[in-house]
C-alpha positions as CSV (number, residue, x, y, z in Angstrom):
1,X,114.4,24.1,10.4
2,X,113.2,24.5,13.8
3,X,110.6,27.4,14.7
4,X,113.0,28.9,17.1
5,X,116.0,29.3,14.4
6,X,113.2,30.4,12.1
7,X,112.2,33.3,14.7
8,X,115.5,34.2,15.1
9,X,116.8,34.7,11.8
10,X,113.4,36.8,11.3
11,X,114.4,38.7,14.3
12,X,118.0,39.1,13.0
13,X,116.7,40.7,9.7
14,X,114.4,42.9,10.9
15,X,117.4,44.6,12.8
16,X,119.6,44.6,10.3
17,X,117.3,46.2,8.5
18,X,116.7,48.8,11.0
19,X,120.2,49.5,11.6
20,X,120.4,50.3,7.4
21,X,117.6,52.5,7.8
22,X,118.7,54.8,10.4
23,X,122.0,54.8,9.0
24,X,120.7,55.9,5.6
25,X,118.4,58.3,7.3
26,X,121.6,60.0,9.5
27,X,123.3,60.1,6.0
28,X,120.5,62.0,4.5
29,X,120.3,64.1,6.9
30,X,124.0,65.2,6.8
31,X,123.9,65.9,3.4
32,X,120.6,67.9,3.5
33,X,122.5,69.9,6.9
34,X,126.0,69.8,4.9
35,X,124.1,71.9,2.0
36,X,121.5,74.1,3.6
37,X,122.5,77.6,5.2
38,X,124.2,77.1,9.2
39,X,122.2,77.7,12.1
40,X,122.7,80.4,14.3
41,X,124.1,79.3,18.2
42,X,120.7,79.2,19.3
43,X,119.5,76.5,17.0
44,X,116.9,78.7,15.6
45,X,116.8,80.5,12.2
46,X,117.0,84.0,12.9
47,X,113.6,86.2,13.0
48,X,114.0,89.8,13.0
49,X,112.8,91.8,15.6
50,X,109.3,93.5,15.0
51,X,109.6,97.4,14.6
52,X,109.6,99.7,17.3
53,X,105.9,100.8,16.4
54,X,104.3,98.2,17.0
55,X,105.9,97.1,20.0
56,X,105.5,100.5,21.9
57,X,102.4,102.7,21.4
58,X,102.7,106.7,21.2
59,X,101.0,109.0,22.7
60,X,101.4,112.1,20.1
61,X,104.3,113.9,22.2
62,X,101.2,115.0,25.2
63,X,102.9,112.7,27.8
64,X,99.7,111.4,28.8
């Protein structure tokens, strides 16, 4: 065999084998989404909301 048909069947592995590895990896990843808990709209797990307290600070009721 020729270099070039050499190179090119190396070439023609190496994507096939990339092409099985995404695939396998976009399959895992649908299972592990498939089974986990849904995402809210936003994309983001949900955080509550820190309590009021700590967000605004009081001033005892003297206005000041």
């Amino acid at each position: 065999m020729s270099n070039s048909i050499l190179i090119a069947l190396i070439g023609i592995s190496v994507a096939l084998q990339l092409a099985i590895l995404l695939l396998l990896h976009s399959a895992l990843q649908f299972l592990v989404a498939s089974h986990s808990q849904p995402l809210p709209l936003g994309g983001r797990l949900a955080t509550p909301p820190p309590p009021r307290e700590a967000v605004f600070q009081h001033d005892g009721g003297t206005g000041a």
